[in-house]
C-alpha positions as CSV (number, residue, x, y, z in Angstrom):
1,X,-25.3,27.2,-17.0
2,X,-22.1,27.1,-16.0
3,X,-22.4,29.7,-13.2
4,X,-24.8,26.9,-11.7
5,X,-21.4,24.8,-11.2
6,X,-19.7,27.1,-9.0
7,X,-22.5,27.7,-7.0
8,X,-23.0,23.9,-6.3
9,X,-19.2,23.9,-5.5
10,X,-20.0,26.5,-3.3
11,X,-22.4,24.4,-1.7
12,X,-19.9,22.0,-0.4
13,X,-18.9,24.1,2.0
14,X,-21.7,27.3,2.9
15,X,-24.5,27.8,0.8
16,X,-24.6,30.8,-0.5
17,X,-27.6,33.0,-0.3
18,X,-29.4,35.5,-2.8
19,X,-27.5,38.3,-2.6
20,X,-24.2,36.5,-2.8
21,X,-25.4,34.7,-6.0
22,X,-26.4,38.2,-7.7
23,X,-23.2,39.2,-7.0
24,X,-21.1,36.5,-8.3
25,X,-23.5,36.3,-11.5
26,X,-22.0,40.4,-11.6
27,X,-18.7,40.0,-11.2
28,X,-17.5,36.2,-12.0
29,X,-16.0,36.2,-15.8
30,X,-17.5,33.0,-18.1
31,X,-14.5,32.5,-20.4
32,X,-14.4,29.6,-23.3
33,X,-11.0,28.4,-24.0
34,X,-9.5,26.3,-26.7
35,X,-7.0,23.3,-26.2
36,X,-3.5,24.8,-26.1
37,X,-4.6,28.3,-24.9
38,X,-3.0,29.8,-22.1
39,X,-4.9,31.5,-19.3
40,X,-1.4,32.3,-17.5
41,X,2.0,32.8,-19.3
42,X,5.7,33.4,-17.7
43,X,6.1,37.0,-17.0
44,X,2.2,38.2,-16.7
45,X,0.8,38.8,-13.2
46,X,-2.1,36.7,-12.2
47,X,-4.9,38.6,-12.2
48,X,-7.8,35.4,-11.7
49,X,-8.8,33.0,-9.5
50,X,-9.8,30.0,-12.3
51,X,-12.9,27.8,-11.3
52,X,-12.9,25.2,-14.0
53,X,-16.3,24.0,-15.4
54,X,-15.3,22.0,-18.0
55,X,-12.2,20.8,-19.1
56,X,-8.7,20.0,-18.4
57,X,-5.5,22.4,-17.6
58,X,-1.6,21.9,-16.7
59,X,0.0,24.9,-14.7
60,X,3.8,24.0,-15.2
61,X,7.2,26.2,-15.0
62,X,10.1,25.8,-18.0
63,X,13.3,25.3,-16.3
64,X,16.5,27.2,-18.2
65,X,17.3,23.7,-20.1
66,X,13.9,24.2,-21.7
67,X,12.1,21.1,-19.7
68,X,8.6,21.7,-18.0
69,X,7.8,20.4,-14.7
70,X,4.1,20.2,-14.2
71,X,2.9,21.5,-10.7
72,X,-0.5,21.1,-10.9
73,X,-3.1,19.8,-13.3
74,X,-7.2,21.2,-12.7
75,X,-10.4,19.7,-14.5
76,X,-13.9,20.2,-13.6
77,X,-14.7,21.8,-9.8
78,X,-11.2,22.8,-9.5
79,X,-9.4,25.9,-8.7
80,X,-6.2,27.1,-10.1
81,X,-4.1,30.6,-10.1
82,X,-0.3,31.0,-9.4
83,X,-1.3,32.4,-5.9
84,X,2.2,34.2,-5.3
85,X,1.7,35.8,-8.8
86,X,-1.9,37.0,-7.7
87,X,-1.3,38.2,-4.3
88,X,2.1,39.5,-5.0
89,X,0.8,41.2,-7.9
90,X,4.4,39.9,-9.5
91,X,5.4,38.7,-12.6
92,X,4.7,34.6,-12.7
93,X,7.1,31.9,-13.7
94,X,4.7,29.5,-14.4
95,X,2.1,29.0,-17.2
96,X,-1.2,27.7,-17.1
97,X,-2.5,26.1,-20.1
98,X,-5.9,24.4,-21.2
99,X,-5.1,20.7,-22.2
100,X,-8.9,20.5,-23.4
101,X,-11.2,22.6,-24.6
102,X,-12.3,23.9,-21.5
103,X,-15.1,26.6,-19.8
104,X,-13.6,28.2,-17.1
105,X,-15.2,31.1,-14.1
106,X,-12.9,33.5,-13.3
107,X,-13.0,36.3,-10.6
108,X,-10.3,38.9,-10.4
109,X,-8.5,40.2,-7.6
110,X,-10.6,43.5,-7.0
111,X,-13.9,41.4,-7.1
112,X,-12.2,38.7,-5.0
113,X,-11.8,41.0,-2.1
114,X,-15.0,42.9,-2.7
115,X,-16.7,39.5,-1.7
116,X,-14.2,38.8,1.1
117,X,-15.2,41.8,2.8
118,X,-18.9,42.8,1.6
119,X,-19.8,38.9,2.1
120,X,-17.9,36.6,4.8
121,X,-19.2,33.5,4.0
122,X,-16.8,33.9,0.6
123,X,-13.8,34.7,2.8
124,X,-14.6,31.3,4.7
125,X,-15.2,29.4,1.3
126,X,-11.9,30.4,-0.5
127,X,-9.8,30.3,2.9
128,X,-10.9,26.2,3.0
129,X,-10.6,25.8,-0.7
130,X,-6.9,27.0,-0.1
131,X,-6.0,25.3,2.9
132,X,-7.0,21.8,1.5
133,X,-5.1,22.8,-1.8
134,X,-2.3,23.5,0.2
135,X,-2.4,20.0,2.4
136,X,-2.5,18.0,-1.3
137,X,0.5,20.6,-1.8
138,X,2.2,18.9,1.4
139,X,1.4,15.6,0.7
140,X,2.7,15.6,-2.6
141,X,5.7,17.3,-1.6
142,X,6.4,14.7,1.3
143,X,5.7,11.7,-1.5
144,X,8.2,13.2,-3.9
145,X,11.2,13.2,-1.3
146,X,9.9,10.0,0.9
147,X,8.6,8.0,-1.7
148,X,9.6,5.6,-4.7
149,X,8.9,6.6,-8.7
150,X,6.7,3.6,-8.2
151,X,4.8,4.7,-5.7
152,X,4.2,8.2,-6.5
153,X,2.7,6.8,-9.7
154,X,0.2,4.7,-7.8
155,X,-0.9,7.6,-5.5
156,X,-1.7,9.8,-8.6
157,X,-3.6,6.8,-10.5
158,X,-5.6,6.9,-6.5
159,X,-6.0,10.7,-6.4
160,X,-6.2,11.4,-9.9
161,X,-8.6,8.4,-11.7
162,X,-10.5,11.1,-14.0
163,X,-7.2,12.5,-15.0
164,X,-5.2,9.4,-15.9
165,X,-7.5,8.8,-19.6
166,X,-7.2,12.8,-20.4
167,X,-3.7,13.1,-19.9
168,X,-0.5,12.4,-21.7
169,X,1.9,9.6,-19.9
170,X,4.4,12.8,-20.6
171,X,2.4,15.1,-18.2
172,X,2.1,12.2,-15.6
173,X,5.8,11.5,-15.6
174,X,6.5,15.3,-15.4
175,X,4.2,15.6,-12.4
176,X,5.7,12.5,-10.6
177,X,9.1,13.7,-11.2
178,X,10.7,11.2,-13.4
179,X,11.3,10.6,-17.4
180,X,8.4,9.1,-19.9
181,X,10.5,6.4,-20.4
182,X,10.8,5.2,-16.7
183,X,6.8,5.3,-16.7
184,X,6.4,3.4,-19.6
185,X,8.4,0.7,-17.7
186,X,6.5,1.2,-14.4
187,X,3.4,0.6,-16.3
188,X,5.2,-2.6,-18.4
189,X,5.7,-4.2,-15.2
190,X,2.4,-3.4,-13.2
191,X,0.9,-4.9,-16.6
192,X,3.4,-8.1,-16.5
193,X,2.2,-8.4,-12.8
């Protein structure tokens, strides 16, 4: 059951208790999506929190030369939303898209804050979910301006094991910041080596 997931996730940081669970069984969305299908596009508002279950997804802006830059990629007991799109209740820039066929939880915004304030120990779950999304958001920032192409590649190969086999070399280059073709000889000369 993939509401079972999220409640395990849950777990990791305060167990939630009867009444919480009835609640999120109530109001959490179970969506399946197919490989290719957006959840998010350019110029909709964010209306979700996304707890994936299963599956892979790329959230990602298209600069005005037509080139994505990946921000962010999600697989299983992850969280994703374009949080300035969601609590702005503005348009987004980015898209999110499923890479694999995926099963996702979502909770909308009204929901969201019906749990904040009806049950704290959600409040206290999503505000440490955010804050340690928003230290790998840090690091990753400092490793793209402080760091070499090579290097940022072998910190997301370290961060990232389960993702390197499930996504393209395209993607990874995208998220590292540099061209497919540079990887492709990063990874030449870590196999020469």
């Amino acid at each position: 059951m993939p509401l079972a997931s999220l409640i395990k996730h849950f777990e990791n940081y305060l167990a939630l208790e009867s009444a919480e669970i009835s609640e999120l069984q109530q109001r959490a969305r179970i969506r399946k999506v197919q490989r290719r299908q957006f959840i998010l596009g350019m110029g909709d508002v964010c209306e979700h929190y996304t707890f994936v279950v299963e599956g892979c997804f790329k959230m990602y802006k298209v600069d005005d030369s037509g080139k994505a830059h990946n921000l962010l990629f999600a697989a299983e007991n992850e969280w994703l939303a374009d949080i300035g799109s969601f609590h702005s209740e503005q348009p987004s820039e980015l898209y999110i898209e499923a890479l694999e066929p995926a099963t996702i939880i979502q909770i909308k915004k009204p929901d969201l804050l019906f749990f904040y304030t009806e049950f704290p120990k959600f409040d206290r779950n999503f505000r440490v979910i955010l804050e340690n999304q928003y230290i790998e958001l840090q690091n990753r920032l400092l490793q793209t301006i402080s760091t070499t192409a090579e290097e940022r590649y072998a910190r997301f190969l370290a961060d990232h094991p389960h993702l390197v086999n499930r996504i393209s070399n395209t993607q990874i280059a995208s998220y590292i910041g540099i061209t497919p073709e540079f990887l492709s000889r990063i990874r030449s000369q870590q196999v020469r080596q």
